[in-house]
N, C-alpha and C positions, 0 to 999 in steps of 0.2 A: 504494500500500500504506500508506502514512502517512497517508493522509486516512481508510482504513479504521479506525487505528488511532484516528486522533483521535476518531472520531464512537461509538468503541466503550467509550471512556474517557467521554465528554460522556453516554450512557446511562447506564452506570456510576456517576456523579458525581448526574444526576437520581435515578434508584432509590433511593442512599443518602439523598439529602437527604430523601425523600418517608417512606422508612422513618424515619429519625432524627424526623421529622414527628409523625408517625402513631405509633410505637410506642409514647411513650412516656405517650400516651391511651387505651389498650387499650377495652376494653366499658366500663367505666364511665361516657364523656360520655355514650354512645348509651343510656342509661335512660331510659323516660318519664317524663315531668312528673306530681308527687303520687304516685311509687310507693315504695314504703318498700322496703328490703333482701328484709325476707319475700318480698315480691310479687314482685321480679326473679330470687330464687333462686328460687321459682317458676315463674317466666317461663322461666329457661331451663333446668330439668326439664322441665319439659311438652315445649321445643322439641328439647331431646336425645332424650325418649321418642320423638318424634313421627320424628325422623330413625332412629331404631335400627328402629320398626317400617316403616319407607317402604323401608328396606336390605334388611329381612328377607323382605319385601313383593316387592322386587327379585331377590333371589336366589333365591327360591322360583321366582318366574317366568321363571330362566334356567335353573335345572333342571328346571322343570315342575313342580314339589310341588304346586304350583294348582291340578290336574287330576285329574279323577278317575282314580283306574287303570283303569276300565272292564274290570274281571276277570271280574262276573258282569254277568246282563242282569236280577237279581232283585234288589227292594229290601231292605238289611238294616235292619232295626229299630234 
């Protein structure tokens, strides 16, 4: 039980280090190269839109919105 405990703390101890690492770098190292502020807020609009319609995209398609109701068998205008 004591070696479980150790090896649970020794995770524990990596995790933090890797967060305390990494946090306090957020999005900003990971810019491309030559992109000005404009362009990255940019950048991730587009990629927010892009996830909110890929979501919308998804859920449609777990309740079936995708589909047609197939109510009549006559084309409406």
């Amino acid at each position: 039980m004591k070696s479980v405990s150790v090896s649970v703390c020794k995770v524990i101890l990596v995790a933090a280090i890797l967060v305390s690492v990494f946090m306090p770098f957020g999005c900003s190292t990971f810019s491309q190269p030559g992109e000005t502020a404009a362009e990255g807020h940019r950048r991730h609009q587009r990629v927010a839109r892009i996830n909110q319609q890929e979501l919308m995209a998804d859920i449609d398609t777990v309740l079936m919105l995708d589909e047609p109701s197939k109510l009549t068998d006559k084309r409406i205008p």
